[in-house]
N, C-alpha and C positions, 0 to 999 in steps of 0.2 A: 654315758659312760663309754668308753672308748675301749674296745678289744685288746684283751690282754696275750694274746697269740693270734699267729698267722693264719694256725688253724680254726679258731673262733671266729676271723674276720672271715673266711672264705665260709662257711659254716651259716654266718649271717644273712651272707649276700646270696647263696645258694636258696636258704628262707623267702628273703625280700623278691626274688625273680617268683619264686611260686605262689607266693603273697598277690603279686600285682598281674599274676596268670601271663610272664609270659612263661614258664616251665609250669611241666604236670606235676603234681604235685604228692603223685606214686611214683617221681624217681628220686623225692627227700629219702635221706637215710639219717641212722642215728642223732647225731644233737640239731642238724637244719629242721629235723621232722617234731621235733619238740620247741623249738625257738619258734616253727612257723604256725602253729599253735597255741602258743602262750604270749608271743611281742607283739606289738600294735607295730604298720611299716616302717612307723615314726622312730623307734626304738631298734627296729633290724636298720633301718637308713643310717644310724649313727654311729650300729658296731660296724655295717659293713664299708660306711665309709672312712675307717681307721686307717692311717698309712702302713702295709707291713712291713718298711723299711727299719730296721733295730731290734723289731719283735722277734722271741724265741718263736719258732715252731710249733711248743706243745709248753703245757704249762699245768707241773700236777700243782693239783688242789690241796 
């Protein structure tokens, strides 16, 4: 599934870096620090390789 904001793709990939240890992973904050706990890499790999060219910013739910 492919990121529905800029802020979810940067969110994912902020995840997948502490996922594959290169970031610590006490500098995750709100939704990275939940995605990098509940996604398998395979699944952050996919939001965070979303293009954010077109994507709004933020996206209410």
């Amino acid at each position: 599934m492919p990121a529905k904001s800029a802020a979810q793709q940067k969110a994912a990939g902020a995840a997948l870096s502490a996922k594959r240890g290169d970031t610590p992973k006490s500098d995750l904050k709100g939704a990275s620090k939940s995605m990098e706990k509940s996604m398998t890499e395979a699944e952050l790999e996919e939001l965070a390789s979303t293009k954010r060219k077109g994507k709004p910013d933020h996206v209410s739910n």
